[in-house]
C-alpha positions in Angstrom: -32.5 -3.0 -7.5 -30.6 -1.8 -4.2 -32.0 -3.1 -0.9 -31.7 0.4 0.7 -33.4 3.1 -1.6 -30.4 5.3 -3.1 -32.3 8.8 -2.0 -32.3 6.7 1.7 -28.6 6.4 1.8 -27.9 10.0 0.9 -30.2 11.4 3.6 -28.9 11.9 7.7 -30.4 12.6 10.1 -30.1 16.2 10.1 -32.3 16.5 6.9 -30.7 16.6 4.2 -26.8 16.2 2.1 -26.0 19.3 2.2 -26.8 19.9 5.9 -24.7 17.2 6.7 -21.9 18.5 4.5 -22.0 22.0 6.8 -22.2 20.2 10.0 -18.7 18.6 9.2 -17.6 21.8 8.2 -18.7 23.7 11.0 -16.6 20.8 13.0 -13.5 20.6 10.8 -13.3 24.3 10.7 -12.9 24.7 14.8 -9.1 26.6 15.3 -8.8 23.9 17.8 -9.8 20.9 15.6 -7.2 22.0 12.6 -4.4 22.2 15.3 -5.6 18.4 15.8 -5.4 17.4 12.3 -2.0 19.1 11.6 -0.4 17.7 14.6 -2.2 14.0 13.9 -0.6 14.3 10.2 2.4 15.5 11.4 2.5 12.6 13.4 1.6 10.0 10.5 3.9 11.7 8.3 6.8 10.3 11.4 5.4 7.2 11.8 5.1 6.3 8.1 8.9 7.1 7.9 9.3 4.8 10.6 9.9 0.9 8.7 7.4 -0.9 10.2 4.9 1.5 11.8 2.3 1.7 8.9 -1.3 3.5 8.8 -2.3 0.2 11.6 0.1 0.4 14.6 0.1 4.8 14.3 -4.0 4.4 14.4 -3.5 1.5 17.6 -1.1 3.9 19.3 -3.6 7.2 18.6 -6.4 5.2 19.9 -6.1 5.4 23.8 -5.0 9.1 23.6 -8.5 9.9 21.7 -10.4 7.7 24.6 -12.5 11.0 26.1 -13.1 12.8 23.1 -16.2 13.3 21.1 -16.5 10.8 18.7 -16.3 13.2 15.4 -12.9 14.8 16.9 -11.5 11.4 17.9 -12.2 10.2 14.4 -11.0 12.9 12.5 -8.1 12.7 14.3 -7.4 9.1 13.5 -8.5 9.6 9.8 -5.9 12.6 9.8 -3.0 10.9 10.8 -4.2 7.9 8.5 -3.7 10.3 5.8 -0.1 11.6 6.4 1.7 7.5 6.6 1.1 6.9 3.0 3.6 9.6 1.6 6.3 9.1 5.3 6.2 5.6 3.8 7.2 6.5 0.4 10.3 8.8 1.6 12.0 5.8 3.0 11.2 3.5 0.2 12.7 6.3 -2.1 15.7 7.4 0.0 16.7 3.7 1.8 15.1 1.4 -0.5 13.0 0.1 2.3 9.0 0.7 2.4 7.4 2.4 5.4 5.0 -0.1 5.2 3.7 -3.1 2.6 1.9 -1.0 0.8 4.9 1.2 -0.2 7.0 -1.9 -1.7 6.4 -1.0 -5.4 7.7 2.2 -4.6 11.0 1.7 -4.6 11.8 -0.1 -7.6 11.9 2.7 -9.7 12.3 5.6 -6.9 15.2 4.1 -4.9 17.4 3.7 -8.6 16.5 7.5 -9.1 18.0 8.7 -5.5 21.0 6.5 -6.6 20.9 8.7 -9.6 21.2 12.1 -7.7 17.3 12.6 -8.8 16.1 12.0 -5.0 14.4 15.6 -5.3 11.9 14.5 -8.1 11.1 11.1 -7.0 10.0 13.1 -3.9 7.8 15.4 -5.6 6.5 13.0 -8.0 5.1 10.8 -5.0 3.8 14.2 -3.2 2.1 15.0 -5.9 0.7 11.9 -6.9 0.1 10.8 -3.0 -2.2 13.9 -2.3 -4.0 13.9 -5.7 -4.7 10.0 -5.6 -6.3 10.6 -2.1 -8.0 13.6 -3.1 -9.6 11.5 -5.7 -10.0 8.7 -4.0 -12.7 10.4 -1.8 -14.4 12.4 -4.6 -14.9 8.8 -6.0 -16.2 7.5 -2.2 -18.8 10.3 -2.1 -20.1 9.6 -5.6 -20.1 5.7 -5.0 -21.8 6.1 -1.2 -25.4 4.6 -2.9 -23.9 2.0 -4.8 -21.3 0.3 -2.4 -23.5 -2.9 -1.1 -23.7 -4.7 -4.6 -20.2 -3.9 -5.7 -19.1 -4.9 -2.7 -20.3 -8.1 -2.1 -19.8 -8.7 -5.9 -16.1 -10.1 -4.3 -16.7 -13.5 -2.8 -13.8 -16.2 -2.2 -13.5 -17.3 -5.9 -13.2 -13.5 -6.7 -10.9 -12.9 -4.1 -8.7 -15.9 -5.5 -8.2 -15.0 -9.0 -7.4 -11.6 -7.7 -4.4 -13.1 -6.0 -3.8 -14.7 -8.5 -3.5 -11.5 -11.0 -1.0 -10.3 -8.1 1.6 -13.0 -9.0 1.5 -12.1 -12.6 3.7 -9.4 -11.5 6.6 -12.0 -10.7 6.4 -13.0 -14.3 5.7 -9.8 -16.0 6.9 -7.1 -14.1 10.2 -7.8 -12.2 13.4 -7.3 -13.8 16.2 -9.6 -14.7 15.9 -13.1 -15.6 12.2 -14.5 -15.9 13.4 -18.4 -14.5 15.7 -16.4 -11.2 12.5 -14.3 -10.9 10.3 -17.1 -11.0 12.2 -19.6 -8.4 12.2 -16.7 -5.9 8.5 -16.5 -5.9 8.7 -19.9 -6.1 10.6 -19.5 -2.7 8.7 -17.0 -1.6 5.1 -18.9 -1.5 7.1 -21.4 0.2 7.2 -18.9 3.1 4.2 -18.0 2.5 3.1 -21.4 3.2 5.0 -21.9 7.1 2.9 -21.5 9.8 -1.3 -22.4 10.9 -3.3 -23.2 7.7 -5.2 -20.3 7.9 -8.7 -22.3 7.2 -7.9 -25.8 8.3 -5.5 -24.6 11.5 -3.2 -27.4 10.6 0.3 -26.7 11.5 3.4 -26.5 8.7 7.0 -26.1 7.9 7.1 -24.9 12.0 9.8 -28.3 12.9 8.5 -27.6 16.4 9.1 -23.6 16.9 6.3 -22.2 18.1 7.5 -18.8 16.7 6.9 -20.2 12.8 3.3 -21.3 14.3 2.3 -17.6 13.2 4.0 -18.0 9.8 6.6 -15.4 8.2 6.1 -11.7 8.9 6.4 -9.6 6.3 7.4 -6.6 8.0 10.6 -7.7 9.5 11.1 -9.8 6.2 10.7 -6.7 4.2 13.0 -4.7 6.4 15.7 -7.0 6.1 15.5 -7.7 2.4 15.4 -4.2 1.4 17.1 -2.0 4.1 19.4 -4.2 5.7 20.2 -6.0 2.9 21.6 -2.3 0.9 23.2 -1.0 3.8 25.1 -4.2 3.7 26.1 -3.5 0.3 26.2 -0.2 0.3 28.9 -0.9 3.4 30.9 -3.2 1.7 31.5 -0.6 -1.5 32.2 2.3 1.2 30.1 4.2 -1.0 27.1 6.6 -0.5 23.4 5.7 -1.3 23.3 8.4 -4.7 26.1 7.4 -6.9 26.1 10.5 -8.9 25.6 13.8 -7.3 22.4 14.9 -6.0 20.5 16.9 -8.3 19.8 20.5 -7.0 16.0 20.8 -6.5 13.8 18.1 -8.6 10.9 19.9 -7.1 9.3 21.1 -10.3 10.9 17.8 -12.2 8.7 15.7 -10.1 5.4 18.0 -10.4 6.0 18.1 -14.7 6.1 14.5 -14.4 3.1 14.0 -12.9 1.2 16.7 -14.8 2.9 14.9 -18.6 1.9 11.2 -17.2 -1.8 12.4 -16.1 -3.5 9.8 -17.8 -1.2 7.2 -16.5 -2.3 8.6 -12.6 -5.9 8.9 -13.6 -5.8 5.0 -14.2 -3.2 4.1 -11.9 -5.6 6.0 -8.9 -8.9 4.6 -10.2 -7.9 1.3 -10.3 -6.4 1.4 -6.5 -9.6 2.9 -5.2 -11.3 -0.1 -6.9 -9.1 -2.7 -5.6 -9.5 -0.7 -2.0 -13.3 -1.2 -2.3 -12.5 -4.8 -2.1 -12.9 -5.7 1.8 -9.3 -7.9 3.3 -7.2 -6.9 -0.5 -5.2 -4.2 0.8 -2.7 -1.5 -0.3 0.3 -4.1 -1.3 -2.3 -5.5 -4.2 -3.3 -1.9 -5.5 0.3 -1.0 -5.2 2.1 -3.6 -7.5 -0.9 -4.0 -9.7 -0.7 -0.2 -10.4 2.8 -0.8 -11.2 2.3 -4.1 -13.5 -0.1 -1.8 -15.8 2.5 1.2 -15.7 4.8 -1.1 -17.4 2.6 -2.8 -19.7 1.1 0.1 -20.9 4.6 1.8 -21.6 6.7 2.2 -24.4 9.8 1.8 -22.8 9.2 -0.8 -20.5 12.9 -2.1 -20.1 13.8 1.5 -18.0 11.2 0.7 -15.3 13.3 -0.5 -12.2 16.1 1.3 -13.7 14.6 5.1 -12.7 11.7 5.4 -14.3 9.5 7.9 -12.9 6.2 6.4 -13.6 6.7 3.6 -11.8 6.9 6.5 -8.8 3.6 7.8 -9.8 1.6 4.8 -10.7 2.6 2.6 -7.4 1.6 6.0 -5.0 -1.5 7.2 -7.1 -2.7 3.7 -6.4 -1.5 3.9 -2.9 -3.2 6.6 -1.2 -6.4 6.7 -3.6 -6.7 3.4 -2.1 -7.8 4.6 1.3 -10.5 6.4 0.1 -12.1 2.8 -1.4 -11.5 1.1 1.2 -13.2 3.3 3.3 -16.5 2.3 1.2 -17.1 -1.1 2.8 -15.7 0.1 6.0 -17.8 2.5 6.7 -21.3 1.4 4.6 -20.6 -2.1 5.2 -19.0 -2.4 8.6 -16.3 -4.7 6.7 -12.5 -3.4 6.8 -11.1 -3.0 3.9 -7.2 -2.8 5.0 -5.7 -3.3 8.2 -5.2 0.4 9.1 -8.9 0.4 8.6 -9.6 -2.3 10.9 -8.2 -0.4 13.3 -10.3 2.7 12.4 -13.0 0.1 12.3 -12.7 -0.4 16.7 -12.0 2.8 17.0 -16.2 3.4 14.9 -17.2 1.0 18.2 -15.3 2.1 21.0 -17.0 5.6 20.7 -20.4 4.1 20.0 -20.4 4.7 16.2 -22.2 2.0 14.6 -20.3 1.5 10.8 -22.6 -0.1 8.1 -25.7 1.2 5.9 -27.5 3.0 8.9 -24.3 5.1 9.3 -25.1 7.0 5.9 -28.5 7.8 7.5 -28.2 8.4 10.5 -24.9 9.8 10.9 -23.6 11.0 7.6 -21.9 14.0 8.7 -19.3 11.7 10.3 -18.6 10.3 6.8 -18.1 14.1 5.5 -15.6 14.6 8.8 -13.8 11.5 7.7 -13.7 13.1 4.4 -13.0 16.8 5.1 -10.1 15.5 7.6 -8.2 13.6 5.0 -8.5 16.0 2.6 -6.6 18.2 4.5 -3.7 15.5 5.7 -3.0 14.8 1.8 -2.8 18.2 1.2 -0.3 19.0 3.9 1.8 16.0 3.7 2.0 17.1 0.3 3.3 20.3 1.1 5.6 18.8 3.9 6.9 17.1 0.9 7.7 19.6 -1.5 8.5 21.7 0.5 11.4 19.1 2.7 13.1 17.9 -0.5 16.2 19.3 -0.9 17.4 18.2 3.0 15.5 14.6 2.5 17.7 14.8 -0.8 21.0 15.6 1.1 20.8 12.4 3.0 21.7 10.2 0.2 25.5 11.4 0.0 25.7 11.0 3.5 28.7 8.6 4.3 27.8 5.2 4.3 29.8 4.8 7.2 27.4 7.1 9.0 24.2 6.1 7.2 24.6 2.4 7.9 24.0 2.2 11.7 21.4 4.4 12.0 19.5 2.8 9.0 20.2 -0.6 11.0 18.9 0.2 14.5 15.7 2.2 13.2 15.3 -1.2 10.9 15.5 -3.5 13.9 13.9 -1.4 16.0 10.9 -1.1 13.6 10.9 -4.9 13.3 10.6 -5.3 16.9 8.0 -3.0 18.0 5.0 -4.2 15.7 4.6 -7.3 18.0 7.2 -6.6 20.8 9.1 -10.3 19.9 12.6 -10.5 19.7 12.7 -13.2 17.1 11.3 -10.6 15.0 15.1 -9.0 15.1 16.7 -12.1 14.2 14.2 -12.7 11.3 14.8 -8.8 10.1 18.6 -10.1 10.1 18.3 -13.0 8.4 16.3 -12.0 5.8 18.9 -9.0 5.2 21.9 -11.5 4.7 19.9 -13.4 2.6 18.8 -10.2 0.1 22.6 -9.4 0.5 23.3 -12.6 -1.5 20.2 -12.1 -3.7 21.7 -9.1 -4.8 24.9 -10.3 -5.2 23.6 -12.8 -7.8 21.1 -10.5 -8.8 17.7 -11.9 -8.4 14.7 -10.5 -7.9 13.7 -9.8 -4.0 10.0 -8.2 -5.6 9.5 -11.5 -6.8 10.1 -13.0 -3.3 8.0 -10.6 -1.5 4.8 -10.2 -3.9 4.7 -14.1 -3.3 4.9 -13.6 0.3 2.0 -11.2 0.8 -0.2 -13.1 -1.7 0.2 -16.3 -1.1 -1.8 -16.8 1.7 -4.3 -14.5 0.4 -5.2 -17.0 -2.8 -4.8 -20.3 -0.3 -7.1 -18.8 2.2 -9.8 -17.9 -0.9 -9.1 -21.0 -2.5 -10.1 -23.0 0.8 -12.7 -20.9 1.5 -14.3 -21.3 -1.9 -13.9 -25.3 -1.6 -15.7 -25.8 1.6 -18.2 -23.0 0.9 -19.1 -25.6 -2.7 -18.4 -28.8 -0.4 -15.3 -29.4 -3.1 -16.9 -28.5 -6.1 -14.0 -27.0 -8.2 -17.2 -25.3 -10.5 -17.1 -22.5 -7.6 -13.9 -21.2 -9.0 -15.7 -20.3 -12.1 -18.6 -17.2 -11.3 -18.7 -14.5 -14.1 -16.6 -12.2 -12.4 -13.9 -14.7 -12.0 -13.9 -15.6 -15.1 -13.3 -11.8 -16.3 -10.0 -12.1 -13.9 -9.1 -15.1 -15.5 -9.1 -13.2 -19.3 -7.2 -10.6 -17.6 -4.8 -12.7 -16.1 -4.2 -14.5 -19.6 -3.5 -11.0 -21.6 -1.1 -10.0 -18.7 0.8 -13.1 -19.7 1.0 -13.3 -23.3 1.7 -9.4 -23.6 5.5 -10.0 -22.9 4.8 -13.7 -25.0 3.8 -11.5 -27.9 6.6 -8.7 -27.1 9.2 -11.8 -27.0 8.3 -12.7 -30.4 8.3 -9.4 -31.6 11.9 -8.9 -30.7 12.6 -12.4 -32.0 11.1 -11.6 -35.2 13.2 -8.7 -35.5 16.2 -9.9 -34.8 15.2 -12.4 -38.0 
């Protein structure tokens, strides 16, 4: 069966489960150490508002400042303020339609068209809600899964990894709105980008025409910036307008909760299937995000409202989102493999205080787990209050003047673009990009398209080398059992809007 025993993994070194479960609680529950987690979400909650400073670059900055603590108060500090940049990315994705982070991106297809229809308040609540409950069961499903994570884990190889991607960029044909052929020539385009830059296996050099800036390919950050937030405060400048066209809806508080609560099986699904794609070591949040939203729409009956305000699309993306963390914390922590970037970073932080991450951790230190745990707990729960309880002034700031809105939207935009690697070009690429989703709106094409293409196309060519050299070009590779279970999934995901198409055809008829 298991190479480690599953009664093995569940035992520390203090005895038993449940001794290790009070240990963490006797450390969580130190006045001192609560002050910590509420002033580390607090501080998430800021970053993750910030465009550009995601769950990684909050956990880098934290790092230093946590130097000469204990190990299990350093950690749950870092795993605190991990918690609180999921939902501070979601606000600005709502309100500014641009993502705190990558992960955030589905986000605000359906909840920046609601803050343009005054319902800013519910989108709000609806990602509270569904932020803190995806976490929360994120973690309930990391505990149960603690003696099973080596063989579903290592299940994912390079083929694996490769249809994956693959199911990703269904999205660009299923999902997006508007026409299929626009939609499909910007992720056309966007692979394209994807493509400039070191081969990430081979290390040969393209598309760079000798700048040794492209040498590290496009960033998405700045990229995303530009397309989303500069790109609508260009718009929204040359209309004189405010971001909410209609007037903001008093409240939405208990709107958003109802939501959540009516569409329960829809969260239940959208959060179980990001904590599985988290479990998957290098797949991040961006993959459980839009693939959350692909099956929100698929499975609905009125798919033609989603990117129009549909409130689903809210819960699904964020559900998936934050319940996320808690899978990816799996291989992290019993594997000693990250399983996002933010995690990498939690990963050096495991080394620099002498905590050794992979299968031994569960025996010999599980109360560290339960810290990690107990400490995130309590960050979802407060940003989720922070949420609720800050909607109606987060609300307010979409009939803000444009003419006030705009510049400050601008600077915090550039200024996010150029602190993730300190590199001016950076700036310049956050402005282009923010021209160029200015004329993609004008003509109305899909930027989604664009940017799914750009995050997973060098995720399915890296696979795809890796699985070539790995079989010494045997193509067969490509073709495990598991793979071929993508591949079946990838087909349905296609020929549902084939069959829908000929549905309405028929009708028509």
């Amino acid at each position: 069966m298991f190479e480690i025993p599953i009664m093995t993994l569940l035992q520390s070194s203090a005895g038993t489960f449940n001794e290790a479960i009070q240990i963490a609680m006797g450390v969580i529950a130190d006045p001192l150490h609560i002050g910590f987690i509420v002033l580390a979400t607090l501080l998430g909650v800021v970053m993750g508002v910030i465009p550009g400073l995601g769950g990684a670059i909050t956990l880098a900055l934290l790092i230093p400042i946590t130097f000469d603590m204990e190990p299990n108060v350093a950690i749950m500090i870092l795993a605190a303020a991990l918690g609180g940049t999921n939902f501070g990315g979601s606000v600005t994705a709502i309100l500014l339609n641009t993502p705190g982070s990558a992960p955030n991106a589905a986000t605000l297809l359906d909840g920046y068209p609601m803050a343009r229809q005054g319902r800013a308040g519910e989108a709000i609540a609806a990602s509270a809600v569904s932020s803190a409950s995806g976490a929360l069961l994120g973690l309930v499903l990391l505990v149960a899964a603690v003696p099973f994570i080596r063989p579903v884990t290592l299940a994912f190889g390079s083929p694996e990894l490769f249809w994956l991607a693959l199911l990703g960029l269904t999205v660009i044909a299923v999902a997006t709105t508007g026409s299929v052929l626009t939609d499909l020539i910007a992720g056309g385009f966007g692979l394209m980008l994807a493509f400039h830059g070191l081969n990430p296996v081979t290390g040969t050099a393209r598309f760079t025409w000798g700048s040794s800036y492209l040498l590290s390919g496009i960033q998405l950050i700045p990229a995303i910036i530009g397309l989303f937030a500069l790109a609508e405060m260009i718009r929204l400048a040359s209309q004189g307008s405010s971001i909410a066209e209609a007037e903001v809806v008093s409240g939405g508080r208990l709107d958003g909760v109802k939501s959540v609560l009516e569409n329960w099986f829809l969260f239940l699904r959208s959060a179980v299937l990001g904590w599985g794609i988290g479990v998957i070591p290098g797949v991040g949040g961006t993959v459980a995000n839009f693939v959350a939203y692909l099956q929100a729409k698929q499975t609905s009956s009125d798919q033609e409202s989603f990117g129009e305000g549909n409130v689903k699309g809210v819960i699904a993306s964020e559900a998936a989102n934050d319940a996320k963390d808690g899978g990816s914390m799996l291989p992290t922590l019993g594997l000693g493999v990250p399983g996002s970037a933010s995690t990498a970073v939690l990963l050096g932080a495991f080394i620099l205080h002498g905590v050794t991450p992979g299968p031994l951790l569960f025996q010999e230190n599980l109360q560290l787990v339960f810290i990690i745990v107990f400490a995130l707990v309590i960050s979802n729960l407060l940003t989720s209050l922070i949420g609720l309880v800050s909607i109606n002034p987060l609300a307010k700031l979409t009939k803000i003047s444009i003419s006030t809105l705009a510049p400050i939207v601008i600077v915090i935009g550039l200024l996010g673009s150029f602190v993730i690697r300190g590199n001016f070009a950076d700036v310049l690429l956050a402005g282009f990009f923010g021209v160029f989703g200015f004329a993609m709106l004008k003509f109305n094409i899909s930027r989604i398209a664009l940017v799914i293409a750009l995050v997973l196309g060098p995720m399915a060519e890296q696979n795809f080398h890796r699985s070539l050299q790995i079989s010494q070009g045997d193509f067969g590779v490509l073709f495990t059992p598991l793979s071929l279970v993508l591949i079946l999934v990838i087909v349905v995901a296609l020929l549902i809007p084939l069959r829908q198409a000929l549905g309405s055809m028929r009708q028509k008829t």
